[in-house]
C-alpha positions as CSV (number, residue, x, y, z in Angstrom):
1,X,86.9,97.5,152.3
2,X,86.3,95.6,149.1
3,X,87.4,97.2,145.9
4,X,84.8,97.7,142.8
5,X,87.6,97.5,140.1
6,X,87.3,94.4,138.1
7,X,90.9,92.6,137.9
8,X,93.1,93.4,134.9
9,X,93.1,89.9,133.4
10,X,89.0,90.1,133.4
11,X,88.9,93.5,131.9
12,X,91.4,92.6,129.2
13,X,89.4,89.4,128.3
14,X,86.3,91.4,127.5
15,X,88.1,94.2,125.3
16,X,89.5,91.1,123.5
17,X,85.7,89.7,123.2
18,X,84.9,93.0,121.3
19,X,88.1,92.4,118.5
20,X,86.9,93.4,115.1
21,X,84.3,95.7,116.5
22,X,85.8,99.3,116.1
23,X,83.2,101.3,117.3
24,X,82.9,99.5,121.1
25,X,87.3,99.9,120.9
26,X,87.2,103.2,120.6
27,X,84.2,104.2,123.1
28,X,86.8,101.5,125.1
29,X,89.5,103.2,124.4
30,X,88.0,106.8,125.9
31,X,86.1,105.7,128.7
32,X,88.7,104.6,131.1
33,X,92.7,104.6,131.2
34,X,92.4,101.3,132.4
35,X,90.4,100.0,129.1
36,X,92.6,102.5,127.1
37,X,96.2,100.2,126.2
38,X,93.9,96.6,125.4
39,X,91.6,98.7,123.2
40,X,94.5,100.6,121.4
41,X,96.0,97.2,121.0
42,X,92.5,95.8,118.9
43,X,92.2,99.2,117.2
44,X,96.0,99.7,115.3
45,X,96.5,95.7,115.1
46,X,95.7,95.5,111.5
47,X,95.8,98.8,109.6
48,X,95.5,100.1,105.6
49,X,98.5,102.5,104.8
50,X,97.2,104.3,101.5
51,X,99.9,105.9,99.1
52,X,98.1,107.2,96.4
53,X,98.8,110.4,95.2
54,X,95.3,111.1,94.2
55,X,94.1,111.3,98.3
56,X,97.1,111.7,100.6
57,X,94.2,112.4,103.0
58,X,94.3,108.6,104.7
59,X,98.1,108.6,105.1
60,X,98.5,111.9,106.0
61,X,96.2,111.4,109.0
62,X,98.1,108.0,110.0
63,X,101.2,110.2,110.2
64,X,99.6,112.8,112.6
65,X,98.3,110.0,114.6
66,X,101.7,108.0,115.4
67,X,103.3,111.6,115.7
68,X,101.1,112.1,118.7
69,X,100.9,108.8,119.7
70,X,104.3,107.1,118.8
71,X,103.4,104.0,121.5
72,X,100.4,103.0,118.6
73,X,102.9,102.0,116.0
74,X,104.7,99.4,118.4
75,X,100.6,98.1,117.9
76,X,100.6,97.4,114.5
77,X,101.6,93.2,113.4
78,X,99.2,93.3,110.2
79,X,100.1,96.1,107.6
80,X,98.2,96.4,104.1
81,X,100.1,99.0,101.8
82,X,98.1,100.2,99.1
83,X,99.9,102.3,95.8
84,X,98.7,102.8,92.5
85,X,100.8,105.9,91.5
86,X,104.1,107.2,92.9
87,X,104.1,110.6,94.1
88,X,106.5,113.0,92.5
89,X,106.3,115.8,95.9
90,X,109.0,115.0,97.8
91,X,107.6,116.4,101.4
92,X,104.9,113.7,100.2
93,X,107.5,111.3,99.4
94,X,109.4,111.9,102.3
95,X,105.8,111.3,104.8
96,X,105.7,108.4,103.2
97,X,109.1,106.8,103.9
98,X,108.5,108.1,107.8
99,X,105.4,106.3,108.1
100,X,106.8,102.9,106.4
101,X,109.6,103.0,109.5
102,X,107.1,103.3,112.1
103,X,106.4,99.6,112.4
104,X,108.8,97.7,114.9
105,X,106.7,94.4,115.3
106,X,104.7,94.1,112.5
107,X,104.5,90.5,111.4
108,X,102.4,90.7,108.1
109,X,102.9,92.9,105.1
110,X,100.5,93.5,102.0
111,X,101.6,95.4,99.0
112,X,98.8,96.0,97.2
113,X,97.9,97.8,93.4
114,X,94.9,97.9,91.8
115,X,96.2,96.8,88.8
116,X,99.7,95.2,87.3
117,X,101.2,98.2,85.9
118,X,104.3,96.5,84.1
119,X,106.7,99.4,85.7
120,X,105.3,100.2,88.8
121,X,108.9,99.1,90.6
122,X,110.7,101.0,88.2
123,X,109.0,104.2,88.6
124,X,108.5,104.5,92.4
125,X,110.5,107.2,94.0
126,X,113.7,105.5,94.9
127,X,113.5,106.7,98.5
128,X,110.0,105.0,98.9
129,X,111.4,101.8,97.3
130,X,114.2,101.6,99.3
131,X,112.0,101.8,102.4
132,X,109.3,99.6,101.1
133,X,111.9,97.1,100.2
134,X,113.4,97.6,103.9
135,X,109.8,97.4,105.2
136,X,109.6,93.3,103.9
137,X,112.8,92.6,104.8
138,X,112.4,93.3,108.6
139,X,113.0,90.8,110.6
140,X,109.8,90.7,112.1
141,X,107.6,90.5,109.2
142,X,107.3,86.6,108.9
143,X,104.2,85.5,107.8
144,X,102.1,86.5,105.6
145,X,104.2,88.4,103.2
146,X,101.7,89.1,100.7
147,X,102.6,90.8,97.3
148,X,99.6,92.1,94.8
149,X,99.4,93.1,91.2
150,X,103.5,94.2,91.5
151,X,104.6,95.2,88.2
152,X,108.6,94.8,87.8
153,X,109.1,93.5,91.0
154,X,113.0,92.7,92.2
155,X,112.7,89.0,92.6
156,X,116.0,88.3,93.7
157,X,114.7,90.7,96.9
158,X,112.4,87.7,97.9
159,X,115.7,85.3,98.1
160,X,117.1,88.4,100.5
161,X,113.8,88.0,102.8
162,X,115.8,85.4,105.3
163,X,113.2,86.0,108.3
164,X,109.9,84.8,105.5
165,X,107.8,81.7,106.7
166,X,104.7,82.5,104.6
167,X,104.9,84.0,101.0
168,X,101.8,84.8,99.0
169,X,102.8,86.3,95.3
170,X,99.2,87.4,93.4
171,X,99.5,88.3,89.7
172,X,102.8,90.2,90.2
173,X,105.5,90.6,86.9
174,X,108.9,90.4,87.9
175,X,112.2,91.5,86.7
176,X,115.6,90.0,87.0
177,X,117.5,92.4,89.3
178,X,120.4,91.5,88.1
179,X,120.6,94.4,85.9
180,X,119.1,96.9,88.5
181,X,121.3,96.4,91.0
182,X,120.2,99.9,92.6
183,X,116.9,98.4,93.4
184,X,117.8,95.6,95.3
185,X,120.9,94.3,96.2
186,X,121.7,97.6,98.2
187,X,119.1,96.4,100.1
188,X,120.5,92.6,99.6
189,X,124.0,92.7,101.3
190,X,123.2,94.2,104.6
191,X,124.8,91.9,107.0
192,X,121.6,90.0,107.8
193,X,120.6,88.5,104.8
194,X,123.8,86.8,104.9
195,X,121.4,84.6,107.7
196,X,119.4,81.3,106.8
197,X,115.9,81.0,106.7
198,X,113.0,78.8,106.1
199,X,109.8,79.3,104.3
200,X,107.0,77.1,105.6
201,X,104.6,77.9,102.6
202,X,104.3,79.3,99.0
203,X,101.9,80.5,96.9
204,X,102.1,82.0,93.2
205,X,98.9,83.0,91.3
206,X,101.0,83.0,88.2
207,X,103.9,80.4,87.8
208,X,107.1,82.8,87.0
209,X,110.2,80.6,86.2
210,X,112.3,83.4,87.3
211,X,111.0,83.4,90.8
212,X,111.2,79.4,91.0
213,X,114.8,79.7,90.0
214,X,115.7,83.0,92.7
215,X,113.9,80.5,95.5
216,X,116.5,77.4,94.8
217,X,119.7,79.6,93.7
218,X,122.4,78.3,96.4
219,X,122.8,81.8,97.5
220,X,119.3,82.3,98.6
221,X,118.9,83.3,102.1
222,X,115.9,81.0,102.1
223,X,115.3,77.2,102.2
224,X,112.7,75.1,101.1
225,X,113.4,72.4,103.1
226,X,110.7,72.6,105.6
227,X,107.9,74.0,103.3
228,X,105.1,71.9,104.1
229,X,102.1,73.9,101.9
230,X,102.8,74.7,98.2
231,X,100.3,76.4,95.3
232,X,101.2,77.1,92.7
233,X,99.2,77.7,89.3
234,X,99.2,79.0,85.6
235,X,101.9,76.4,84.9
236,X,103.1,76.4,81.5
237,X,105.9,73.5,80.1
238,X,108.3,76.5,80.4
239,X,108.0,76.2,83.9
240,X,108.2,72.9,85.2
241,X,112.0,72.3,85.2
242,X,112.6,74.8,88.0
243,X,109.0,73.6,89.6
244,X,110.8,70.2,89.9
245,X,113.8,71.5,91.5
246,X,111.8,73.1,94.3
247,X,109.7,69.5,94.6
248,X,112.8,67.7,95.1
249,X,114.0,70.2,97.7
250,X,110.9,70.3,99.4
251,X,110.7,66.4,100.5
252,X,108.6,67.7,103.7
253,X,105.6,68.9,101.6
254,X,102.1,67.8,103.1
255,X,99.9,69.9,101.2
256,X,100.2,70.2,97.2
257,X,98.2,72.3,94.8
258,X,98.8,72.6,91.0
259,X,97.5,74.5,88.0
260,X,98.5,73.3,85.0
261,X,98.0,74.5,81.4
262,X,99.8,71.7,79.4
263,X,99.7,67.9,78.9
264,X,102.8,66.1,78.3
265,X,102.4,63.6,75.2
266,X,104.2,60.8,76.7
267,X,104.5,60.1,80.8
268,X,107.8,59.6,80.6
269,X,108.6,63.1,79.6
270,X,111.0,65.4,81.9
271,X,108.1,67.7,81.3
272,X,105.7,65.6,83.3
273,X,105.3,67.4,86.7
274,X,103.7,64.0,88.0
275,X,107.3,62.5,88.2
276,X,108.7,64.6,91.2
277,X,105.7,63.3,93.3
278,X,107.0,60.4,93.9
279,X,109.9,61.4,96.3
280,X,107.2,62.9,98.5
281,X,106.7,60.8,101.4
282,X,105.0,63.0,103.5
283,X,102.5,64.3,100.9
284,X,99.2,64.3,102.3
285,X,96.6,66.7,100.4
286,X,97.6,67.0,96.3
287,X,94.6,69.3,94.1
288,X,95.6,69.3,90.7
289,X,93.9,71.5,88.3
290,X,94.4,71.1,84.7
291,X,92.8,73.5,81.9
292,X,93.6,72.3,78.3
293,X,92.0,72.7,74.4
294,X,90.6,69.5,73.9
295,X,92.7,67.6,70.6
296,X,92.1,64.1,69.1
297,X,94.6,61.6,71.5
298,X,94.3,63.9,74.6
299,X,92.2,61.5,76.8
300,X,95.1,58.9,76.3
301,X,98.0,61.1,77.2
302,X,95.8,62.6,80.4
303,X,95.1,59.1,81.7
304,X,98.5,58.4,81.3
305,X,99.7,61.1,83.8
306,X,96.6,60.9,86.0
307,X,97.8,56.7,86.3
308,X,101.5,58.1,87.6
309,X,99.4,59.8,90.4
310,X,100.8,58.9,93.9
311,X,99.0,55.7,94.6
312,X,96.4,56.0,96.9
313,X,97.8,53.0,99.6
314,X,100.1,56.4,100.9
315,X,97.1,57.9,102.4
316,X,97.0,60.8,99.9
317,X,94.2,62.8,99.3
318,X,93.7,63.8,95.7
319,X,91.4,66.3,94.4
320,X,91.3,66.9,90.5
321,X,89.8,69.5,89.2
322,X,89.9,68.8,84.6
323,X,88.6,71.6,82.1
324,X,88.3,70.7,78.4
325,X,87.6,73.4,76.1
326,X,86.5,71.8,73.0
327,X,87.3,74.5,70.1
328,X,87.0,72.7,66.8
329,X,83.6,71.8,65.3
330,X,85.3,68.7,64.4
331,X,86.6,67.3,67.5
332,X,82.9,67.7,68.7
333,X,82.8,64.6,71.2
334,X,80.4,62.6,69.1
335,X,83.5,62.5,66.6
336,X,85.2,60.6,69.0
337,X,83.0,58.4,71.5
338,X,85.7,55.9,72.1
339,X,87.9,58.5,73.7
340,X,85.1,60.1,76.0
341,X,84.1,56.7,77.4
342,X,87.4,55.5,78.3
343,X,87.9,59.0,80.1
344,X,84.4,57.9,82.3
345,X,85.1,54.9,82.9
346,X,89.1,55.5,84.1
347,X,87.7,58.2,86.2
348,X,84.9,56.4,87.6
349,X,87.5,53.7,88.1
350,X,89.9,55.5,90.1
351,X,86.8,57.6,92.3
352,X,85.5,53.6,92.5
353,X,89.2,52.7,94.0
354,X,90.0,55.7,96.5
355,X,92.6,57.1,94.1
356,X,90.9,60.4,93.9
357,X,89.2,61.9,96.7
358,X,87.2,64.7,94.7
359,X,86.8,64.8,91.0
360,X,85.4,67.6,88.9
361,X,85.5,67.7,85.0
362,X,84.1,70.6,83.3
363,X,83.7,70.6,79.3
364,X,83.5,73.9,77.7
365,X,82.2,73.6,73.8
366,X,80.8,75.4,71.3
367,X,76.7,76.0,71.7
368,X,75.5,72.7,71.9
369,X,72.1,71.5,70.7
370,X,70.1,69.0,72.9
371,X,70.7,66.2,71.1
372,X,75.0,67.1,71.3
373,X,74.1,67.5,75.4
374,X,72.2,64.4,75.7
375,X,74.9,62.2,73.6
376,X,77.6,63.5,75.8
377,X,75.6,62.8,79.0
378,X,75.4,59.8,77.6
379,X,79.5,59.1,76.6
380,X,80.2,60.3,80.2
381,X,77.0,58.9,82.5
382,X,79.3,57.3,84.7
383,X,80.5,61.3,85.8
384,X,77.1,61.9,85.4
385,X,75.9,59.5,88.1
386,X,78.7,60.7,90.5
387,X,77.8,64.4,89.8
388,X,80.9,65.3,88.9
389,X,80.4,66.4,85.5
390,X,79.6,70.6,84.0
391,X,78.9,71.6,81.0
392,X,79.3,74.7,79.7
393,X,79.0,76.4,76.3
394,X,80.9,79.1,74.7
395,X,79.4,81.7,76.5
396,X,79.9,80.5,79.8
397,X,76.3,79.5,80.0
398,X,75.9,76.1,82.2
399,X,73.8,73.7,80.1
């Protein structure tokens, strides 16, 4: 007698067809016991934890759920926590800290606020930071740990976070925890953060010179010396002498991106973040993005450190991405042709050569008349020709 039940491996297939699609994992999920497990696993893979005060509503129901169902949390590998608020109930509090202990194998971790209140660390419940401080630490959370809008943030914590391969920090303000020692390092000297780890890849919205230097303090848990991806932007001049520590750590870099808000007057400078490039043998894809005020003598210093780009014989890829912002009526570019045309024709040249893979120059001026458009079409119609070139007025309006 032939049996009707499809095999396991068949039925799990198509429940894994259906990922993403809620509604069809949870008609799964009740139809059959067999379906039930590979449906559950879809459904509480990635969830939102909510911790604002203002609608416990979300969290609360999570709690009831993983109460009933405490197998669902051992589902979870992609956790989002949202906070905008601490609470100040402490049977809300105290919910809250159960719930972020629930997770055994969760891999990725969001913390998420709507906005960067400045003291959000320093105000949170210190129950609730201690557990989500425990919560990034686990030693399954490895990739992405995500951090959003974190006002007063630990940052020696991060240096504590041994088991990290992939950190994403988005406008977050940190403080040295040096003098809260409270807030982190009770969490910092349990036994396992006394183990080594490596981060694979880094990314900072906004360049903070007091993570930089946490990441390559000698008694960080992590090292840089297999971090292959690495973006960082918002770099100031302030900045770059713990940005070249990291770049001469991080020889295995293959990946590169840069934002920078500064150009060093001479390429010789300490300050030039071009000069650490050149120890990076295995550098394959480098986007540099550089947003400056447009001054008299600019175009020569920016050619400068654009020529002490890795040469392109290594294979590199490099995309450039320039915005001027031309303030002063009297460094309109018709003051200064000379300047503008050496700027098209070096980065013609160096498009021409194979020096730059992608090139994109955007020049934001005061409202220009026709006749200012045409003439700087005309001081730049080599970018023109290549399509590379934008302009935009003050007000943001592309002419």
């Amino acid at each position: 007698m032939c049996s009707s039940m499809l095999p396991l491996e068949l039925i799990n297939m198509i429940i894994d067809e259906l990922a993403g699609d809620k509604p069809a994992l949870s008609a799964c999920s009740l139809t059959s016991s067999s379906l039930r497990e590979q449906a559950q696993k879809h459904l509480f893979s990635d969830i939102v934890l909510d911790l604002d005060t203002i609608d416990p509503s979300s969290s609360d129901d999570l709690h009831d759920i993983l109460y009933s169902n405490p197998h669902l949390a051992s589902f979870v590998v992609s956790l989002k926590v949202q906070f905008s608020q601490p609470s100040e109930w402490e049977f809300v509090i105290a919910r809250h800290v159960a719930l972020l202990n629930r997770f055994p194998r969760v891999r990725s971790v969001t913390l998420t606020s709507p906005t960067s209140g400045k003291d959000l660390w320093r105000i949170i419940q210190r129950n609730l930071r201690v557990a989500l401080l425990t919560l990034i630490q686990q030693s399954t959370v490895e990739s992405p740990l995500i951090l959003e809008h974190q006002g007063s943030f630990p940052a020696q914590i991060i240096s504590h976070c041994w088991q990290l391969k992939h950190l994403s920090m988005q406008r977050c303000l940190l403080q040295d925890s040096r003098y809260k020692p409270r807030m982190s390092t009770e969490i910092g000297r349990r036994p396992h953060s006394r183990q080594q780890g490596h981060l694979e890849s880094l990314s900072v919205e906004i360049a903070s010179d007091l993570l930089l230097t946490t990441l390559i303090q000698p008694t960080s848990s992590l090292s840089l010396s297999r971090l292959h991806t690495l973006d960082i932007s918002d770099i100031e001049a302030g900045h770059i002498h713990a940005l070249q520590k990291i770049l001469d750590v991080a020889s295995s870099l293959t990946w590169l991106e840069l934002g920078i808000k500064y150009i060093p007057t001479n390429p010789a400078d300490p300050a030039n973040p071009m000069i650490s490039l050149r120890a990076l043998t295995r550098l394959e894809v480098l986007t540099l993005t550089c947003g400056v005020c447009y001054r008299p003598g600019l175009a020569a210093h920016l050619l400068h450190i654009i020529a002490s780009l890795p040469a392109a014989s290594r294979g590199i890829k490099t995309y450039l991405s320039l915005s001027l912002k031309v303030q002063a009526i009297g460094d309109s570019p018709r003051d200064y042709p000379e300047e503008w045309r050496l700027l098209d024709t070096t980065f013609t040249a160096m498009l021409a050569a194979g020096v730059l893979a992608l090139l994109q120059v955007s020049v934001r001026t005061l409202h220009m008349s026709e006749d200012e458009v045409v003439n700087l079409e005309d001081l730049l119609r080599g970018l023109v020709a290549r399509r590379c070139l934008y302009l935009v007025d003050r007000s943001n309006r592309s002419v």
